[in-house]
Backbone as ProteinMPNN parsed JSONL, in Angstrom:
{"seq_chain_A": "XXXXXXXXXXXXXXXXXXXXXXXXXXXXXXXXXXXXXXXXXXXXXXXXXXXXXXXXXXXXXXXXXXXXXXXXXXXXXXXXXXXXXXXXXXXXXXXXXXXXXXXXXXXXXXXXXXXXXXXXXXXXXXXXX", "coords_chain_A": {"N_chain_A": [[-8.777, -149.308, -10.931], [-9.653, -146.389, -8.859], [-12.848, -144.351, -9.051], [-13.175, -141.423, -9.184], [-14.393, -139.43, -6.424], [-18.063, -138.367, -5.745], [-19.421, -135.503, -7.149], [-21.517, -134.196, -5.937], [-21.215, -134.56, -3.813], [-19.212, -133.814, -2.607], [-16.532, -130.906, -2.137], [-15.684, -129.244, -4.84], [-12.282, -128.651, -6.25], [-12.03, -126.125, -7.385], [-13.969, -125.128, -5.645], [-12.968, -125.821, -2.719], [-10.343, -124.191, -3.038], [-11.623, -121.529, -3.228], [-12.669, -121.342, -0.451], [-10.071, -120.795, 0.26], [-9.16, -118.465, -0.146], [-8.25, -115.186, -0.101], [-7.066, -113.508, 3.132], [-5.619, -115.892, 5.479], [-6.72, -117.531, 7.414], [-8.152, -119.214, 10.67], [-10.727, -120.666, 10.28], [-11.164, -120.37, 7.435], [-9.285, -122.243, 6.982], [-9.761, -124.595, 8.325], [-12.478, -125.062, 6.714], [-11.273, -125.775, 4.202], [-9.683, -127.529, 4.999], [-11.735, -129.914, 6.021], [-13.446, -130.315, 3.748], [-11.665, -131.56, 2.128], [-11.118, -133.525, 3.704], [-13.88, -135.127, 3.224], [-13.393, -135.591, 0.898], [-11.515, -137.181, 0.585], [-12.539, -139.439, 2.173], [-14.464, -139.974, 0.845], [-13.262, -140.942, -1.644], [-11.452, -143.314, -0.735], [-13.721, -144.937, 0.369], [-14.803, -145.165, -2.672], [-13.254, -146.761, -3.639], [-12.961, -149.271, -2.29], [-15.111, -150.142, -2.675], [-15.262, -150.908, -5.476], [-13.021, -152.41, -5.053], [-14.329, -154.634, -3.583], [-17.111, -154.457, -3.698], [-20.341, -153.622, -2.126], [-20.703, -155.003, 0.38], [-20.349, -155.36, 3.523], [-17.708, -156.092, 5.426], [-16.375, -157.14, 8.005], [-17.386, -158.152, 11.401], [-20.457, -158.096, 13.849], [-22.524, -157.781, 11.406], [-21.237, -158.513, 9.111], [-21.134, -159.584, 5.827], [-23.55, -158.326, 5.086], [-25.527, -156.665, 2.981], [-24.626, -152.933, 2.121], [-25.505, -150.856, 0.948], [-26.504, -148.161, 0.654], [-26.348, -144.574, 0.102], [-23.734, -142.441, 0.632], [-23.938, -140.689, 3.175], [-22.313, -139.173, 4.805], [-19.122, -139.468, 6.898], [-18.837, -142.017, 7.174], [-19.627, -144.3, 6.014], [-17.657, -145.899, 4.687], [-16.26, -146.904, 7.267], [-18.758, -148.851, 7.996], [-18.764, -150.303, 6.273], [-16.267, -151.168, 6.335], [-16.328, -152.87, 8.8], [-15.845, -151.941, 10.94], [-17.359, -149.83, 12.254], [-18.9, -150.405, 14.304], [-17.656, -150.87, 16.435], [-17.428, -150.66, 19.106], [-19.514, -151.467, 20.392], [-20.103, -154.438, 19.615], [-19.997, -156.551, 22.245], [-22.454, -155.585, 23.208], [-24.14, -156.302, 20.649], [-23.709, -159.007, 20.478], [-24.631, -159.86, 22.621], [-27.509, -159.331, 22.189], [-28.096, -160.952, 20.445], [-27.792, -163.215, 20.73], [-29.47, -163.311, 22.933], [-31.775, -163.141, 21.674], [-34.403, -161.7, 21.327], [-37.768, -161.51, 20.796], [-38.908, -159.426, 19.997], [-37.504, -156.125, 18.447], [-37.129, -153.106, 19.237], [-36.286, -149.532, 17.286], [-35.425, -146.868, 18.154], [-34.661, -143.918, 16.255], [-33.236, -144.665, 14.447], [-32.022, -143.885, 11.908], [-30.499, -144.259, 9.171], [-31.319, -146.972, 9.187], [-29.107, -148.658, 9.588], [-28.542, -150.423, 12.011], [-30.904, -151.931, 12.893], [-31.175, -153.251, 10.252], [-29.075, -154.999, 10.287], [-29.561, -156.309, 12.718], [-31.584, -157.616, 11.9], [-30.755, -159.397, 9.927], [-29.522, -160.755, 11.699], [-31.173, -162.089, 13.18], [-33.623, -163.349, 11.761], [-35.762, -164.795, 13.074], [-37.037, -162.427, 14.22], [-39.293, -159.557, 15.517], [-38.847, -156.816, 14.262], [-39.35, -153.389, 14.625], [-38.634, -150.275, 13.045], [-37.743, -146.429, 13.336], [-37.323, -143.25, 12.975]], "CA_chain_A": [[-8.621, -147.95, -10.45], [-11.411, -146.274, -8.303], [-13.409, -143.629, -9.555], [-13.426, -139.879, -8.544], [-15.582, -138.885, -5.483], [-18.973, -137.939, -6.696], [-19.646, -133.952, -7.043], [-22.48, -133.569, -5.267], [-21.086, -134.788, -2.194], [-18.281, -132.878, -1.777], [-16.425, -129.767, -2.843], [-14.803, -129.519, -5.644], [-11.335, -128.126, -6.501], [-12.526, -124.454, -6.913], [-14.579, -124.102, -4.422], [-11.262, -125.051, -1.845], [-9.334, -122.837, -3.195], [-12.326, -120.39, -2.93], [-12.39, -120.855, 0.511], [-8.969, -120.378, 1.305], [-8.764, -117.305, -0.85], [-7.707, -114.06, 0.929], [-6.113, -113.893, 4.344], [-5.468, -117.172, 5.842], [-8.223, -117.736, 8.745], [-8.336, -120.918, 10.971], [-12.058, -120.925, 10.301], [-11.465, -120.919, 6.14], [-8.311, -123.296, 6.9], [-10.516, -125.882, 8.875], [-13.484, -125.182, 5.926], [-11.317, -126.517, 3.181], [-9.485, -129.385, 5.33], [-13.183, -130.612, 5.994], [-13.611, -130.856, 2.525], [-10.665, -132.411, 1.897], [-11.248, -135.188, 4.531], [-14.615, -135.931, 3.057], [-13.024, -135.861, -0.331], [-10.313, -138.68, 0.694], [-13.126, -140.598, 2.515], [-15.22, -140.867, -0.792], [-12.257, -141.939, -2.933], [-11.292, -144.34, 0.152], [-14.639, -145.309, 0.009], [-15.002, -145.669, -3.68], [-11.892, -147.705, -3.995], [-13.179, -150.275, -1.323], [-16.531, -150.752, -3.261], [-14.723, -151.454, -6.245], [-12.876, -153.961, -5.031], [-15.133, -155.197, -2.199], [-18.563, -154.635, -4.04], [-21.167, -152.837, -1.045], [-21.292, -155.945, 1.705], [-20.086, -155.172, 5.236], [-16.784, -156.821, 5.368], [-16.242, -158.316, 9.15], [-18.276, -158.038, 12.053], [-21.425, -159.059, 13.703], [-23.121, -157.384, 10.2], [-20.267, -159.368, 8.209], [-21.782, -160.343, 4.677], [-25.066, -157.726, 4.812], [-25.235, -155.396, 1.631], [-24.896, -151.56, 2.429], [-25.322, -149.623, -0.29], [-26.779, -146.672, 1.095], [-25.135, -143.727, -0.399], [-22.506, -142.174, 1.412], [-24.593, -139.504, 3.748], [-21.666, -138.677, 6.21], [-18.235, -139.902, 6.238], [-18.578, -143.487, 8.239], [-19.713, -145.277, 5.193], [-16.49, -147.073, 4.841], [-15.745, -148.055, 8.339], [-19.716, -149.178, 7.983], [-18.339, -151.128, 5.049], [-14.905, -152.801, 6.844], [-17.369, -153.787, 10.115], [-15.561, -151.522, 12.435], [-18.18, -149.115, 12.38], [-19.573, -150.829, 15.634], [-16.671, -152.062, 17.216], [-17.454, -150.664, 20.841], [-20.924, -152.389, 20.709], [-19.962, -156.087, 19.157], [-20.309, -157.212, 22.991], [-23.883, -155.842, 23.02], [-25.224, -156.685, 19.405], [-23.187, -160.632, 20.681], [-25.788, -160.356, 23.332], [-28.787, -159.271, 22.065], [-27.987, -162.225, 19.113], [-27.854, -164.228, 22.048], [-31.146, -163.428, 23.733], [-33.128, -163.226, 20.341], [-35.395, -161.152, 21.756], [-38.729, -161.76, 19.678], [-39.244, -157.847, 19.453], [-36.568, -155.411, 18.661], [-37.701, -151.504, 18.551], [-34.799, -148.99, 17.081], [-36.024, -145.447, 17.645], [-34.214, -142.645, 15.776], [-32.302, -145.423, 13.333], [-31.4, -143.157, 11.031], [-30.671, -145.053, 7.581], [-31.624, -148.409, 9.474], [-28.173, -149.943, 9.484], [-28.63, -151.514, 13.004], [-32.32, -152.246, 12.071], [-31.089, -154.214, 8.995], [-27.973, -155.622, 10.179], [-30.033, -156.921, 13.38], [-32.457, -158.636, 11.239], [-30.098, -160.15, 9.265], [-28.886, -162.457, 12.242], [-32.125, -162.386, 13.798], [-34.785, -163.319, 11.042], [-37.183, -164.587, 13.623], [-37.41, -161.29, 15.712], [-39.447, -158.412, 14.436], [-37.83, -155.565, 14.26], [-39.942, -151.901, 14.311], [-37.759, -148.882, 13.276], [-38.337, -145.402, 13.2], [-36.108, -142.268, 13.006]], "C_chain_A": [[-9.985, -147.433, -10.009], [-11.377, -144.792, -8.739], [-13.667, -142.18, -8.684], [-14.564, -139.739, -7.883], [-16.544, -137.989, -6.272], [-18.922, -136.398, -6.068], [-20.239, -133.259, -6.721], [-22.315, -133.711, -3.842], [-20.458, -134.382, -1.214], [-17.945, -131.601, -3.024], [-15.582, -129.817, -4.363], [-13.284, -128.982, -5.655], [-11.363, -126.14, -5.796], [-13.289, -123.886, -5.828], [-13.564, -124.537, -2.543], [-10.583, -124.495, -1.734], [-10.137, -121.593, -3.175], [-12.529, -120.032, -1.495], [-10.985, -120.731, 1.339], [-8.311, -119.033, 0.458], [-8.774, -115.876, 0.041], [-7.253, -114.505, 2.08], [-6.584, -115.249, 4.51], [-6.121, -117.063, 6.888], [-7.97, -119.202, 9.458], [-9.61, -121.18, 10.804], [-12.205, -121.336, 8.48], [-10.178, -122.49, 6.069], [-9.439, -124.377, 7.07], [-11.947, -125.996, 7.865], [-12.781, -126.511, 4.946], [-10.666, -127.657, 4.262], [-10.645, -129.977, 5.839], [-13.563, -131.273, 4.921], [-13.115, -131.328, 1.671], [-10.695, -133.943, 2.385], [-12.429, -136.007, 3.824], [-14.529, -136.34, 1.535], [-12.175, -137.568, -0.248], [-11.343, -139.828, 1.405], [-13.841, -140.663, 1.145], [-14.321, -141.534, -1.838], [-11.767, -143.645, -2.083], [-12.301, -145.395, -0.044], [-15.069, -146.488, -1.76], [-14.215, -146.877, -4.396], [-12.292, -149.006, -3.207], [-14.671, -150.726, -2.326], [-16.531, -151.375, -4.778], [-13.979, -152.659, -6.237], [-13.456, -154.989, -4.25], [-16.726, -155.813, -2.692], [-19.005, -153.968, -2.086], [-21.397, -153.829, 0.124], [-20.442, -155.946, 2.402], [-19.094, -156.429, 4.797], [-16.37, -158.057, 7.022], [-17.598, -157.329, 10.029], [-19.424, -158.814, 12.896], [-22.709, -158.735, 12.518], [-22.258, -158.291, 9.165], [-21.406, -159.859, 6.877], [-23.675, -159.324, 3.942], [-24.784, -156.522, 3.598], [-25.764, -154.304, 1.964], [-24.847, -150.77, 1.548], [-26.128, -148.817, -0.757], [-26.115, -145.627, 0.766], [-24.849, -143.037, 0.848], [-23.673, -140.509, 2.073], [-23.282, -138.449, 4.932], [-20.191, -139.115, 5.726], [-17.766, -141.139, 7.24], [-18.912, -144.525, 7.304], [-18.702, -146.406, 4.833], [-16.341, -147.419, 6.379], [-17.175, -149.002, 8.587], [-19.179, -150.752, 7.329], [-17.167, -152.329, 5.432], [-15.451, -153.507, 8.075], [-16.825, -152.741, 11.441], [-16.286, -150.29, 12.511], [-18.766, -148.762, 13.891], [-18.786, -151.225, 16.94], [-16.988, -152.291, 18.754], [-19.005, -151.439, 21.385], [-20.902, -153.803, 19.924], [-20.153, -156.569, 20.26], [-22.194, -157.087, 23.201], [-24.891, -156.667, 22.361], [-24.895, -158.222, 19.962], [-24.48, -160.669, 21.693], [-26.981, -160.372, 22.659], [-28.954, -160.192, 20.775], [-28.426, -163.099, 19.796], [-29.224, -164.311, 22.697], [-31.921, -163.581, 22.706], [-33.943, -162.828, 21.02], [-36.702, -161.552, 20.525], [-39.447, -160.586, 19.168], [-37.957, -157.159, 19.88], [-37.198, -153.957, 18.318], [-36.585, -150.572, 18.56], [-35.294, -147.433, 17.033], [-34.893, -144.516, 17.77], [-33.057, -143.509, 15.013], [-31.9, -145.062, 11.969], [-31.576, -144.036, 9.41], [-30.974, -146.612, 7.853], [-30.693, -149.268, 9.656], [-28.368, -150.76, 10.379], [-30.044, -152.3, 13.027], [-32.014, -153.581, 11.372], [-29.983, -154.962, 9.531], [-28.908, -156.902, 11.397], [-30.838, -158.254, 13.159], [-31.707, -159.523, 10.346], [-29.534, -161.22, 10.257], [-29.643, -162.46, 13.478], [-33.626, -163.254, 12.63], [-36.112, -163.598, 11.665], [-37.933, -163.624, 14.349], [-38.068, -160.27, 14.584], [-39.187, -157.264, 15.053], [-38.672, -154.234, 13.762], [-38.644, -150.694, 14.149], [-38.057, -147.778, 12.925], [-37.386, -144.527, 13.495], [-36.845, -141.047, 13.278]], "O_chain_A": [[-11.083, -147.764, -10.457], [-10.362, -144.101, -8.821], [-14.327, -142.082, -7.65], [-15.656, -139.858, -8.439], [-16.224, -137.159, -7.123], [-18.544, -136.086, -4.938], [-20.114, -132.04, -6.838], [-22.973, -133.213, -2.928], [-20.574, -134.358, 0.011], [-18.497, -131.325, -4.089], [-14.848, -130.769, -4.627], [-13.055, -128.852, -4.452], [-11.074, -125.435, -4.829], [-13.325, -122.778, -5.294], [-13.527, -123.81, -1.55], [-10.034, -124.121, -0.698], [-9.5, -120.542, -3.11], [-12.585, -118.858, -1.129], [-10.8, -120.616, 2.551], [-7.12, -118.722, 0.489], [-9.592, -115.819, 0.959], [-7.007, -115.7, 2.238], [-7.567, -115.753, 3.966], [-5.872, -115.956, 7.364], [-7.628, -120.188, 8.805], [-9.822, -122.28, 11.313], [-12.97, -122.21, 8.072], [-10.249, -123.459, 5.313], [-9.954, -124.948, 6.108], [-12.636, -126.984, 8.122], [-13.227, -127.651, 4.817], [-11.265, -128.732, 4.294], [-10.242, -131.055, 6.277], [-13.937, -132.446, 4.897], [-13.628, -131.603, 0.586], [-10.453, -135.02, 1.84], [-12.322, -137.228, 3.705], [-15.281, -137.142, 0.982], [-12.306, -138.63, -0.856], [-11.058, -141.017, 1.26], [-13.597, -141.631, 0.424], [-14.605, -142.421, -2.643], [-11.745, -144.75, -2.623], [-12.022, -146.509, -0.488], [-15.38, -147.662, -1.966], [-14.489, -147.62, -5.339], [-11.741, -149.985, -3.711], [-14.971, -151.914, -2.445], [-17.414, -152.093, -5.247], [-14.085, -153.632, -6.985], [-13.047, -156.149, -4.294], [-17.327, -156.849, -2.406], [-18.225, -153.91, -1.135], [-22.303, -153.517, 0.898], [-19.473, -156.604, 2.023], [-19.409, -157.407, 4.119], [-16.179, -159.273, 7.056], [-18.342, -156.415, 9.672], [-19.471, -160.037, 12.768], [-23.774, -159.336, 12.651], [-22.961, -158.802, 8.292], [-22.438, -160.473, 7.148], [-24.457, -159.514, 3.01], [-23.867, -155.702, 3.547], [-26.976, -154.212, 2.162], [-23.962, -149.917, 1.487], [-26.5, -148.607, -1.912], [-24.973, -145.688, 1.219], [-25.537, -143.038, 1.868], [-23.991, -139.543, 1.379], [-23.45, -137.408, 5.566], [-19.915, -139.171, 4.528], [-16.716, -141.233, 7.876], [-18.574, -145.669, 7.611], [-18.974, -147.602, 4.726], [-16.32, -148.641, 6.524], [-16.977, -149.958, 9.336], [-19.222, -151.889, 7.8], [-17.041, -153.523, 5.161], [-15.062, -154.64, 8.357], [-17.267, -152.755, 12.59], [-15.538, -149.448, 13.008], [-19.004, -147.704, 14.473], [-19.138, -151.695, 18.022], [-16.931, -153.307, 19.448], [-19.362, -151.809, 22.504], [-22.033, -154.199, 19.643], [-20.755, -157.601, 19.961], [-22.997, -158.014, 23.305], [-25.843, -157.331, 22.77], [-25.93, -158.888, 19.933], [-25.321, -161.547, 21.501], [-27.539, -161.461, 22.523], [-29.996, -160.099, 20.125], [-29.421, -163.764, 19.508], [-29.883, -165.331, 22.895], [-32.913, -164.285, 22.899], [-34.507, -163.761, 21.591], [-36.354, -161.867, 19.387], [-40.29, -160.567, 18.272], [-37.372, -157.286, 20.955], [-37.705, -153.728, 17.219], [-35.852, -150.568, 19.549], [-35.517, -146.871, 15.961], [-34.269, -144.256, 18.798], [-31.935, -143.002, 14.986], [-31.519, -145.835, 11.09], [-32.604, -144.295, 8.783], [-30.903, -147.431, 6.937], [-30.954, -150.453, 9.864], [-28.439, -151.934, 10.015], [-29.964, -153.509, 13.244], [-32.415, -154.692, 11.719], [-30.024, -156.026, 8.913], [-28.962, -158.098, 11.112], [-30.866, -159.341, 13.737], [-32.305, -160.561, 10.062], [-29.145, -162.325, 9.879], [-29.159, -162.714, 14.581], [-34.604, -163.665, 13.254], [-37.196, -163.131, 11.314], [-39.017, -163.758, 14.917], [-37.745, -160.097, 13.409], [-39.334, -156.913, 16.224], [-38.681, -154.002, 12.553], [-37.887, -150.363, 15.062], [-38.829, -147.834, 11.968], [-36.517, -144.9, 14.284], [-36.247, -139.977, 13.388]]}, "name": "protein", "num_of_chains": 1, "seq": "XXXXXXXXXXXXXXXXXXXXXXXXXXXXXXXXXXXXXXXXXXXXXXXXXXXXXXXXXXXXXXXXXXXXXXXXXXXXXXXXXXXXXXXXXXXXXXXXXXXXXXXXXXXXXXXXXXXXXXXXXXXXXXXXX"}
């Protein structure tokens, strides 16, 4: 069984029902289903890392360990490989060329950084966010 979305990441109980307290609004509606969605992606999430453990499931990342905490709510499709899907013909190329320098500017938590180097090891790879 997977473990309750952590409490710092999202809302809790009370504070959904705090924002949908008095009149009904589409601005407090769309507050709490926000914080609903990122509630069901962390249990989604947490349930996949339980039975998965943190390494990128398919892909051209397939097998690389991500276990970056959850900043957003793409960590799981990070996690099943389809994160990237519309760029697997790119990353297939640039596997392909092995460039012998890769530079990643504004790479955020490094995933393409790290995943790159993982099926590049001879290329060096600068990143910067």
């Amino acid at each position: 069984m997977s473990k309750p979305p952590s409490k710092r990441s999202i809302a809790t109980k009370a504070e959904v029902l705090r924002l949908l307290d008095g009149d009904p609004t589409p601005t407090k509606l769309n507050a709490a289903l926000h914080e609903l969605a990122v509630w069901r992606s962390a249990l989604l999430e947490n349930t996949l890392v339980a039975q998965a453990g943190s390494q990128i499931q398919s892909g051209p990342f397939a097998g690389m360990i991500y276990n970056t905490p959850q900043t957003d709510t793409c960590r799981i499709a990070r996690l099943l490989g389809s994160y990237e899907t519309t760029l697997f013909p790119v990353i297939a190329q640039i596997v392909e060329d092995a460039p012998p320098l890769i530079i990643d500017i504004g790479c955020g938590d490094g995933y393409y950084a790290v995943g790159l180097a993982c099926c590049l090891p001879d290329t060096t790879i600068w990143a910067r966010d």
